[in-house]
MARBA-3410 file (N, C-alpha, C, O; in Angstrom, 1 decimal):
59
22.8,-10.2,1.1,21.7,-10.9,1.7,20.7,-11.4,0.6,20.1,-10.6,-0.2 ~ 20.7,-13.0,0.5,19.3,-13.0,-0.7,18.2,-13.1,-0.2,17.9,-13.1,1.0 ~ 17.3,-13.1,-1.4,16.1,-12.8,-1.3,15.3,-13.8,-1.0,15.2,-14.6,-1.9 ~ 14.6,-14.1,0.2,13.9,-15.2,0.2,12.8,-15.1,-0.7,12.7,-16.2,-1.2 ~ 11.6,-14.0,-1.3,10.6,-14.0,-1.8,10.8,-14.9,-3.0,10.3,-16.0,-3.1
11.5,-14.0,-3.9,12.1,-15.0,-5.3,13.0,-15.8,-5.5,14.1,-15.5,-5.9 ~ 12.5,-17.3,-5.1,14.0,-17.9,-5.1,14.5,-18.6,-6.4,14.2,-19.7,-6.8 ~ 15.1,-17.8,-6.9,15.4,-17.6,-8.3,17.2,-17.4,-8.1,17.7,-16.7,-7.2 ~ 18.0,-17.9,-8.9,19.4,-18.0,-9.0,19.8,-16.4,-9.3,20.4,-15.5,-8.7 ~ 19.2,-16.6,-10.6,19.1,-14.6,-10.9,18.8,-13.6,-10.5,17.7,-13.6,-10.0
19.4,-12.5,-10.4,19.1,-11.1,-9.8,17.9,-10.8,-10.3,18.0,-10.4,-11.5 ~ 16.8,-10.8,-10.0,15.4,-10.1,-10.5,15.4,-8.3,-10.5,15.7,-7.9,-9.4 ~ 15.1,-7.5,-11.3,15.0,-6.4,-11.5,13.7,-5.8,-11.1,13.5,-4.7,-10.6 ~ 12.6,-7.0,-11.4,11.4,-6.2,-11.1,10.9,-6.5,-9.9,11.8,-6.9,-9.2 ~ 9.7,-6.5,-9.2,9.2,-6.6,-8.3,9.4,-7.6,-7.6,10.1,-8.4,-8.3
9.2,-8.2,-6.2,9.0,-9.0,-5.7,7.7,-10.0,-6.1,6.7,-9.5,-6.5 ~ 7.7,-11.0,-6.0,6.2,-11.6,-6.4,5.9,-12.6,-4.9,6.9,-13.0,-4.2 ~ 5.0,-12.8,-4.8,4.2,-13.8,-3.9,3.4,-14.6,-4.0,2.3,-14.1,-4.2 ~ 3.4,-15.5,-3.8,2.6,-16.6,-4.1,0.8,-16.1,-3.2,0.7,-15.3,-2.3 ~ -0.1,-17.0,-3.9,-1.3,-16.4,-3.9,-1.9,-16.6,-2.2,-2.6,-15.9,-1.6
-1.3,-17.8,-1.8,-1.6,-17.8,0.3,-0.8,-16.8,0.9,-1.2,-16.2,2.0 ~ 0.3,-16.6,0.1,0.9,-15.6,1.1,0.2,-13.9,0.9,-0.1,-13.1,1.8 ~ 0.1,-13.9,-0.4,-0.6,-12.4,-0.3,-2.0,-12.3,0.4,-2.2,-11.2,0.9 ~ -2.7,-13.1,0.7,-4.2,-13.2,1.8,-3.9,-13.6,2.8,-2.9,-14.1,3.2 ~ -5.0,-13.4,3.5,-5.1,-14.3,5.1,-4.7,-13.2,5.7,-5.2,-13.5,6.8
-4.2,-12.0,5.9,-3.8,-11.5,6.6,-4.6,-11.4,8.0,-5.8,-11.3,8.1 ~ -3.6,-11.5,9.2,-4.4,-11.8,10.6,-3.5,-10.7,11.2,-2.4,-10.5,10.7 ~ -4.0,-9.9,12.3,-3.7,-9.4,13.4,-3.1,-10.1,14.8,-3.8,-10.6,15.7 ~ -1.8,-10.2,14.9,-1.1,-10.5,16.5,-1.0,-9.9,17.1,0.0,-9.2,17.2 ~ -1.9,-10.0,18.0,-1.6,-9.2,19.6,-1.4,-10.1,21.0,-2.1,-10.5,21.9
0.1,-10.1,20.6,0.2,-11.5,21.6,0.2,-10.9,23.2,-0.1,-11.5,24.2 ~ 0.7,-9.6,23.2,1.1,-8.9,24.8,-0.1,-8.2,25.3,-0.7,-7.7,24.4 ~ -0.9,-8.0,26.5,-1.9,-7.1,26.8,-1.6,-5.8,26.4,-2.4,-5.2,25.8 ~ -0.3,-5.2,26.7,-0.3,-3.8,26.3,-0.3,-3.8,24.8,-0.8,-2.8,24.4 ~ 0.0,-4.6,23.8,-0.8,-4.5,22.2,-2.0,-4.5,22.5,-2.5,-3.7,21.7
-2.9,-4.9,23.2,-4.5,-5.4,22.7,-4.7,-3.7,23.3,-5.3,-2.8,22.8 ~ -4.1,-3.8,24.8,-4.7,-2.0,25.0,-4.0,-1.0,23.7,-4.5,0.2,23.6 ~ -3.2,-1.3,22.9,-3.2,0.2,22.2,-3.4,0.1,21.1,-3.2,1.1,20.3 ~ -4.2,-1.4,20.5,-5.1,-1.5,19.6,-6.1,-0.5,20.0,-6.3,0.6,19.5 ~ -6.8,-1.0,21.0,-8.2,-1.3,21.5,-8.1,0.7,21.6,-8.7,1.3,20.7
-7.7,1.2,22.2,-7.0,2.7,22.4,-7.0,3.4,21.1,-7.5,4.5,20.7 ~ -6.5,2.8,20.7,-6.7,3.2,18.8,-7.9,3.5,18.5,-8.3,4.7,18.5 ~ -8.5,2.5,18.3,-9.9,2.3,18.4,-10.7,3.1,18.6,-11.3,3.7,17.7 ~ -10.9,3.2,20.2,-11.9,3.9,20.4,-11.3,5.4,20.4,-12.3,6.1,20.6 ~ -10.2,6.3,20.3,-9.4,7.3,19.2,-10.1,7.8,18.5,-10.5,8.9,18.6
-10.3,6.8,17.3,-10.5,7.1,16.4,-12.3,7.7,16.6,-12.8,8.8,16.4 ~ -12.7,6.9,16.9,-14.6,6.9,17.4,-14.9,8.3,17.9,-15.7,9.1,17.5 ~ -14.0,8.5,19.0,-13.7,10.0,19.6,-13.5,11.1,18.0,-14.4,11.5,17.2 ~ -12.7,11.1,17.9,-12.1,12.0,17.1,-13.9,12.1,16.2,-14.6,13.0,16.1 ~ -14.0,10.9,15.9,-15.3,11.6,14.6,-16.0,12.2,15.4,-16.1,13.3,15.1
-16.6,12.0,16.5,-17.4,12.3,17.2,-17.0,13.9,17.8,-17.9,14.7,18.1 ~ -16.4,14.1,17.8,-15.6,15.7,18.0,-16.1,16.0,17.0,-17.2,16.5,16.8 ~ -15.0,15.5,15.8,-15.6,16.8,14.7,-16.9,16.7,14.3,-17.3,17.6,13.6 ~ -17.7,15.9,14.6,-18.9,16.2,13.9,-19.5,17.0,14.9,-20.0,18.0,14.4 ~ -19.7,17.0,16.4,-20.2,17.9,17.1,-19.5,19.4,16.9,-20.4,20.0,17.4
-18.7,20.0,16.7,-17.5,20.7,16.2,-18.4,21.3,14.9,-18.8,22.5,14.6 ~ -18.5,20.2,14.2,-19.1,21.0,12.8,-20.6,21.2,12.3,-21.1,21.5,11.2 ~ -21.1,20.7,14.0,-22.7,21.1,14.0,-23.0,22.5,14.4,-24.1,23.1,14.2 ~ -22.0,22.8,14.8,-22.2,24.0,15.6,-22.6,25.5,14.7,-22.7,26.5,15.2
END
């Protein structure tokens, strides 16, 4: 299978490289509702959890 990253004739040894648009921009797809709910789920998870332990470690 070659490598699309380096399109180079030669076997590269070291890393992959990427051009400078591709390494940024990064975006979030959530194209289905059940992704946006287990984002969104995630989320407020996470908000929960701190909120435990700090009440947890007020005590």
């Amino acid at each position: 299978m070659p490598e699309t990253q380096n399109p180079t004739t030669e076997r590269s040894t070291g890393p992959r490289t990427y051009s400078g648009d591709k390494a940024r921009q990064g975006e979030i797809v959530l194209r289905k509702p059940w992704m946006r709910m287990v984002f969104i789920a995630g989320l407020v998870g996470c908000i929960l959890l701190v909120l435990v332990i700090g009440i947890i470690a007020g005590r």
